[in-house]
Rosetta silent file (secondary structure, phi, psi, omega in degrees, C-alpha in Angstrom):
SEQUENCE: XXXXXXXXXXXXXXXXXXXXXXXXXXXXXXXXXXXXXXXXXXXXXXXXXXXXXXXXXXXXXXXXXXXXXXXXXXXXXXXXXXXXXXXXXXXXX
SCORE:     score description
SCORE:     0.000 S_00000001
   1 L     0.000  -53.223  178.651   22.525   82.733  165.493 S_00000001
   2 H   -44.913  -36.919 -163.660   22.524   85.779  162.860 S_00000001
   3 H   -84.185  -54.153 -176.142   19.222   87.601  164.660 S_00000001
   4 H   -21.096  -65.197  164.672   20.537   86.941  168.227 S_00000001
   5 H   -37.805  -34.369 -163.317   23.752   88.478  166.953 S_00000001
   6 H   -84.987  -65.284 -175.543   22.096   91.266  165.444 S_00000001
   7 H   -42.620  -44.562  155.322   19.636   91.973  168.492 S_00000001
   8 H     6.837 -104.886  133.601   22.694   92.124  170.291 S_00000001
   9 H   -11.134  -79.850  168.482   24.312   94.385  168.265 S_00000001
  10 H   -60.735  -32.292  150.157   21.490   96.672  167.931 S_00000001
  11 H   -19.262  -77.741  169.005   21.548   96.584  172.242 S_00000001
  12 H   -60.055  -25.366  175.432   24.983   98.117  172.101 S_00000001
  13 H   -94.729  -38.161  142.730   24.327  100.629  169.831 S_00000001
  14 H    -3.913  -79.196 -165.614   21.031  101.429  171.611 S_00000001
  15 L   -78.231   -0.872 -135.914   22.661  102.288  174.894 S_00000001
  16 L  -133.696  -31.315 -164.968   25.388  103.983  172.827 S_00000001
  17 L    67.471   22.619  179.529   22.604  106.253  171.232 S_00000001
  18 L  -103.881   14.284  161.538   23.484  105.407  168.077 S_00000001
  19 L  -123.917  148.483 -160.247   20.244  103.766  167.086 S_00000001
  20 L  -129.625  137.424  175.298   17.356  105.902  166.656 S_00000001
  21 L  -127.223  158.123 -167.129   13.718  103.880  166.032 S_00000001
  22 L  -101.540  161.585 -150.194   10.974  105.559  165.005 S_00000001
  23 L   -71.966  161.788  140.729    7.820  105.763  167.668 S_00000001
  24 L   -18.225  109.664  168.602    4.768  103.582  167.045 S_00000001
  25 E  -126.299 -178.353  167.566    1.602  105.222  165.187 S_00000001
  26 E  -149.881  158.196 -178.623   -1.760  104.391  164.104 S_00000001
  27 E  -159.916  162.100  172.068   -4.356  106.068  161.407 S_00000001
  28 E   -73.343  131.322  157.477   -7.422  106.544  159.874 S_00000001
  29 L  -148.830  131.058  169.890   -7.934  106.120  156.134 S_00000001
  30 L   -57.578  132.202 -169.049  -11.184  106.578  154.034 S_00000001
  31 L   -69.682  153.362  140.038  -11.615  103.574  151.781 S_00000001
  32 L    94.625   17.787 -175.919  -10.774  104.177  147.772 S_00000001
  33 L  -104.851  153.127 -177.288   -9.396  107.645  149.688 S_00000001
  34 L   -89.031  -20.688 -170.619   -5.486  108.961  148.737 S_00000001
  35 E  -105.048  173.611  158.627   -4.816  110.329  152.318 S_00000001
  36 E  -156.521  134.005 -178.142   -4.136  108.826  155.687 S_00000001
  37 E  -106.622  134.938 -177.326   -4.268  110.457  159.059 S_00000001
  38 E  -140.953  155.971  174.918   -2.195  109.330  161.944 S_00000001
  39 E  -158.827  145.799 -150.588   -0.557  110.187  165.166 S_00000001
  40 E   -86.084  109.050 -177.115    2.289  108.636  166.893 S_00000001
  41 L   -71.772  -15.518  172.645    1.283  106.801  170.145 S_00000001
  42 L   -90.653 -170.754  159.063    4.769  106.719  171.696 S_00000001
  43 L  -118.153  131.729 -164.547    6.902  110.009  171.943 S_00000001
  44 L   -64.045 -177.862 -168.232    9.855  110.611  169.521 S_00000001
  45 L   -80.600  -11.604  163.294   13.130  111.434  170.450 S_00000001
  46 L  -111.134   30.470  153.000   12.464  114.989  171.381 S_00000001
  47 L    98.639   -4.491 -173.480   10.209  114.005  173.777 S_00000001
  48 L   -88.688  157.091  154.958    6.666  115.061  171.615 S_00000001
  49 E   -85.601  156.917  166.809    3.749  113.707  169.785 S_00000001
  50 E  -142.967  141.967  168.250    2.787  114.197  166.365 S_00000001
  51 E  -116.081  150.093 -168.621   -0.216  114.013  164.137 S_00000001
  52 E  -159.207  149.743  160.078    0.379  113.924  160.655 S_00000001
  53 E  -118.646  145.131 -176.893   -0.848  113.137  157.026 S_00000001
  54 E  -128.471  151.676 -172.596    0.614  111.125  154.171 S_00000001
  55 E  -113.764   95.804  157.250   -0.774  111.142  150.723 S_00000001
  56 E   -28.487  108.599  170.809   -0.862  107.584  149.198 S_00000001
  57 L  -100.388  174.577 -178.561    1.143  107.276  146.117 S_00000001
  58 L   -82.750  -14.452 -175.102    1.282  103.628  144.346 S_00000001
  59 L  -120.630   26.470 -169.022    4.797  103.415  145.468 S_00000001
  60 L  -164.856  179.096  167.407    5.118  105.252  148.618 S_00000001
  61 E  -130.442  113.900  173.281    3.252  107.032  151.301 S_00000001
  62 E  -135.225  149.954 -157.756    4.273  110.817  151.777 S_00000001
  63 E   -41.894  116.577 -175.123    4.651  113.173  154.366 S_00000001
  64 E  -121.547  -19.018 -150.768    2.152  115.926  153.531 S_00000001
  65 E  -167.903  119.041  160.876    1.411  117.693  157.137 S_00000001
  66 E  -145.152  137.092  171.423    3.012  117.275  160.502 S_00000001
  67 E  -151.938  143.098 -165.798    2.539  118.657  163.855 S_00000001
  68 E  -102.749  125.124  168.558    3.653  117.855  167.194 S_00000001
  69 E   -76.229  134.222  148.700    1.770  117.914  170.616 S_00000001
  70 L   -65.160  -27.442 -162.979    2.923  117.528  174.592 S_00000001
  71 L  -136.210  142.864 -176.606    0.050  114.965  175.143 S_00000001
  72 H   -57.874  -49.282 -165.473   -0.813  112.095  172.910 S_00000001
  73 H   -66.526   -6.920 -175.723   -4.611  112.768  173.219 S_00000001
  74 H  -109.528  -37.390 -177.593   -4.348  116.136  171.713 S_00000001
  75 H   -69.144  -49.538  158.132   -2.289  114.864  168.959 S_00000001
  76 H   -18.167  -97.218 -166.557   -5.147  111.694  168.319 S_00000001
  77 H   -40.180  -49.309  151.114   -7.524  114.399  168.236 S_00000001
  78 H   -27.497  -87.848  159.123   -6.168  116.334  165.776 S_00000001
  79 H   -11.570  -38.112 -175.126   -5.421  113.575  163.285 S_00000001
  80 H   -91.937   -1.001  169.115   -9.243  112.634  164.100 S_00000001
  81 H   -92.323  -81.148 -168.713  -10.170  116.094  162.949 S_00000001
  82 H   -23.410  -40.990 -160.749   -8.579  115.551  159.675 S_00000001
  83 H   -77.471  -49.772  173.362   -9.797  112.598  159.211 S_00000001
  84 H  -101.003   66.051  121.933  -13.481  113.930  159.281 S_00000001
  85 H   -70.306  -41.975 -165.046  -13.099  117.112  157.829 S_00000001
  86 H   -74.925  -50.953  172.082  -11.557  114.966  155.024 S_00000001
  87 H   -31.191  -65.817  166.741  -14.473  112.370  155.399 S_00000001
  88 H   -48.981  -32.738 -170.757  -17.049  115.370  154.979 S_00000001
  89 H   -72.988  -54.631 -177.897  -15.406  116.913  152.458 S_00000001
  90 L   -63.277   19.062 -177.156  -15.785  113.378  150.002 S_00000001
  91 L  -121.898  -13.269  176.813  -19.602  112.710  151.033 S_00000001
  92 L   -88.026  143.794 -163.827  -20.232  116.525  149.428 S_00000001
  93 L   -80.856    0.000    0.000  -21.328  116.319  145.595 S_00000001
């Protein structure tokens, strides 16, 4: 009864524009590595993409680097250049 109610709820405020969710991403991360690169497969509320990095902490993940694209595939690609640039950087002694 409570989640129905709730889903509801969240409906009405939805259509109201008073709920904001944030889009869907996915990322790379190097094992035993502190970063993670991502990029948001939906588009955010001003209509963009973004690739971004967060810097693992033990009790958080934070926002180090973000930048937003027109097209998903450009933001992806980005994110996937960080990721091996970062990759490259840890295999040199």
């Amino acid at each position: 009864m409570t989640e129905e109610l709730t889903a509801e709820v969240n409906k009405v405020l939805q259509k109201m524009g008073l709920v904001f969710e944030s889009p869907r991403f996915r990322y790379w991360r190097i094992r035993n590595d502190k970063y993670a690169f991502g990029w948001t497969t939906e588009k955010s509320g001003d209509g963009k993409f973004y690739a971004f990095i967060y810097r693992i902490t033990k009790k958080a993940w934070k926002l180090t680097k973000k930048v937003k694209f027109g097209r998903r595939k450009t933001a992806k690609a980005r994110a996937y250049k960080w990721y091996c640039e970062r990759k490259e950087k840890l295999k040199q002694p």
